[in-house]
C-alpha positions in Angstrom: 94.7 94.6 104.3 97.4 92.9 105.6 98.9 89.4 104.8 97.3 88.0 107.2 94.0 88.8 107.1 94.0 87.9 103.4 95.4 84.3 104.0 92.6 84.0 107.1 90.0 85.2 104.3 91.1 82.6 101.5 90.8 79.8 104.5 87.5 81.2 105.4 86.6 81.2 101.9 87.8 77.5 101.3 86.7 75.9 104.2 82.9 77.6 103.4 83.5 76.0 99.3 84.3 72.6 101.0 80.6 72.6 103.5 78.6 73.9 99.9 80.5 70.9 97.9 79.8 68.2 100.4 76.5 69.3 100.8 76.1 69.3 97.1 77.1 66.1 96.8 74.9 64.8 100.1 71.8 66.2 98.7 72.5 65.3 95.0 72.7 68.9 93.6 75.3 69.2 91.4 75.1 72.7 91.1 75.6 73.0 94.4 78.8 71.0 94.6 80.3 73.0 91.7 80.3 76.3 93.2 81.3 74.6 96.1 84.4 73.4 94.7 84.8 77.1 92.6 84.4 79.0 96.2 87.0 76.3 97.6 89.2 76.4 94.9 88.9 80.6 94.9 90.0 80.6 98.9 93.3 78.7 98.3 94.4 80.6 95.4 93.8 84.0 97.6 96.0 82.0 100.4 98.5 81.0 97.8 98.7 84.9 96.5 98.7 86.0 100.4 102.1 84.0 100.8 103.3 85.2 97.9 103.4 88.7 98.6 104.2 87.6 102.1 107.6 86.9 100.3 108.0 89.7 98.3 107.5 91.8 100.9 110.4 90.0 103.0 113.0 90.0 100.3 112.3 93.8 99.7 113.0 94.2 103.4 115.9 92.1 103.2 117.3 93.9 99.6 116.7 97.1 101.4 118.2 96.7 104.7 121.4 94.9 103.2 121.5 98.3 101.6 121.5 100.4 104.3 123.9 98.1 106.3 126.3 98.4 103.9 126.2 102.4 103.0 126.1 102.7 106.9 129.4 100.6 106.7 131.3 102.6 104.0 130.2 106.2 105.7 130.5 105.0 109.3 127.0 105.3 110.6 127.2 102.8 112.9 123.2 103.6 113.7 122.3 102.9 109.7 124.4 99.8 109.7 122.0 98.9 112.7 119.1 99.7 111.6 120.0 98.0 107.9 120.7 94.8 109.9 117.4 94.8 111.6 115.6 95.5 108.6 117.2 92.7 106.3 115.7 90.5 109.6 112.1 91.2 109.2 
């Protein structure tokens, strides 16, 4: 599953935690409320560790394609170089 997805799923999740809270606390169910706010609570911290592999999947990219720029450089592959360059810019 990619990045994405997962960060659309947290928000998903969230957004349905926030309509159980308020409804809890319309209603007068505090039961209600407190899954609500678990379910809410539960989306962001699946969007919070979407972003976070998010960017440690773009450093690896970077790390490896300043790596491949550079042995491209000392064994004058201009093509690796290239391609290392792009890579690093994902």
């Amino acid at each position: 599953m990619s990045t994405e997805s997962k960060r659309g799923e947290g928000a998903a999740e969230e957004l349905g935690g926030k309509v159980k809270k308020v409804a809890g606390q319309i209603i007068g169910n505090e039961q209600m409320e407190a899954e609500g706010r678990a379910k809410e609570l539960k989306g962001e911290a699946k969007q919070e560790s979407a972003k976070a592999a998010g960017r440690a999947e773009g450093k690896v990219n970077e790390v490896v394609g300043a790596v491949k720029n550079r042995v491209g450089a000392v064994i004058g592959n201009e093509q690796m170089q290239a391609e290392g360059k792009e890579k690093a810019n994902e």
